[in-house]
C-alpha positions, 0 to 999 in steps of 0.5 A, spaced: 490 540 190 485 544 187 486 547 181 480 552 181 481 559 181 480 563 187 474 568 187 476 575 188 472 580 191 470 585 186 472 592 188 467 598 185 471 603 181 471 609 184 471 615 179 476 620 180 476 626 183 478 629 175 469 629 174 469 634 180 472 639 175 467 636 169 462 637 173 464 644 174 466 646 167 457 643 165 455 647 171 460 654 169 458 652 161 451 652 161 451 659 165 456 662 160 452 660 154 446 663 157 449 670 159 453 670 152 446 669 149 443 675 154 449 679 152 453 678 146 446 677 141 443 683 139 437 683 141 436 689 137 439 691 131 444 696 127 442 701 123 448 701 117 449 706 113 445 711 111 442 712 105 439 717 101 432 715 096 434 715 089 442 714 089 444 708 088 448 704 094 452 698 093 451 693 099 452 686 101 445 683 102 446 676 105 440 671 106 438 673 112 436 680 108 437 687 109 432 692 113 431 699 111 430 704 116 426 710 117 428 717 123 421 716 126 419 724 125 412 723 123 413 723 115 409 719 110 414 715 106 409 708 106 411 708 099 418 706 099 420 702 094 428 698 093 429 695 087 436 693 084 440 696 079 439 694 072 445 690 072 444 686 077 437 684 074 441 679 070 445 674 075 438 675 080 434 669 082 429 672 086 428 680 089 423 681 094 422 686 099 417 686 104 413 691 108 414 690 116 410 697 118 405 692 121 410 690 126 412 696 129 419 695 129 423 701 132 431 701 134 434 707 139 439 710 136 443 715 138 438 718 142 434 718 135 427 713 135 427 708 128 422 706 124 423 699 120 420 700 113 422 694 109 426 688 108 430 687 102 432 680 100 435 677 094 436 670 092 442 669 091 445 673 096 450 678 094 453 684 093 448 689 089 446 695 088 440 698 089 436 705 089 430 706 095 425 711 092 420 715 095 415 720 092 416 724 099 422 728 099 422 730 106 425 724 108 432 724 104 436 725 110 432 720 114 432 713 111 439 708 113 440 700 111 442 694 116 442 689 119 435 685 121 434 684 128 435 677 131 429 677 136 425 683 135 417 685 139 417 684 147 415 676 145 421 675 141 426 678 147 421 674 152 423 669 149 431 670 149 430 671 157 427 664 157 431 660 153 437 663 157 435 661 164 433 655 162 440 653 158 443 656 165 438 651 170 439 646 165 448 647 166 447 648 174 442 642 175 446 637 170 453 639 173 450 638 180 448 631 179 454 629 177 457 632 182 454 628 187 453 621 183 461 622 184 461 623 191 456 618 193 461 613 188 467 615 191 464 615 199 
């Protein structure tokens, strides 16, 4: 009698219909974080508050900075100055405000066209308040703080369209060659 185990065949494994779904939900993710990228990020930015130059105005500053906008009207306010209160000199590392008249940023607005001025930051990030100063006084009502944008310029925006057809070739490819590597396994 012999005693030596039988050889069994080798069956391949066939994968399981559940990695159609996974390949559909690839496919279905890399679309939506494009169009979430298209659609939910600001590609420009928001105006804030308004203020009006030599108040004081509290404001949160984060890391990223606060701009300083002026209602595109044709006045000179080119010598715009943001500087913290006195107070808040103390706890400061760092304050910095620099010019963005050189990237001929604008913002639409409530049929009104904006001007980026400055950009504020301050290190570290924090609630300050600041005085904007300007020797023209024509442009009291017209100046507002927010939010830098996240993409600004044509190339910026270019950028963003790009980045979001690839993400969402890239979801649809990789969901599609996992779909047919399935189907050829299981066949």
């Amino acid at each position: 009698m012999d005693t030596a185990p039988m050889a069994v065949a080798a069956d391949p494994v066939r994968p399981r219909r559940i990695w159609y779904v996974v390949a559909a939900l690839i496919a279905a993710g890399g679309v939506s974080a494009a169009a979430a990228l298209m659609f939910l990020v600001p590609l420009g930015s928001d105006l804030g508050q308004r203020i009006t130059p030599g108040q004081p105005v509290t404001v949160q500053v984060p890391e990223a900075g606060k701009m300083v906008w002026v209602r595109d009207s044709g006045r000179d306010v080119s010598d715009l100055r943001c500087e913290p209160s006195q107070p808040d000199t103390q706890r400061l590392q760092q304050w910095g405000s620099a010019s963005m008249r050189q990237d001929d940023l604008t913002v639409t607005a409530d049929g009104e066209r904006w001007r980026a001025l400055l950009l504020v930051q301050a290190k570290p990030a924090g609630r300050y308040t600041m005085t904007c100063t300007t020797s023209g006084a024509d442009g009291a009502s017209s100046l507002s703080l927010g939010d830098p944008p996240w993409f600004f310029g044509p190339r910026a925006e270019a950028l963003a369209v790009v980045a979001s057809l690839v993400l969402a070739s890239l979801g649809l490819v990789v969901g599609a060659v996992l779909a047919v590597v399935v189907a050829v396994r299981r066949r």
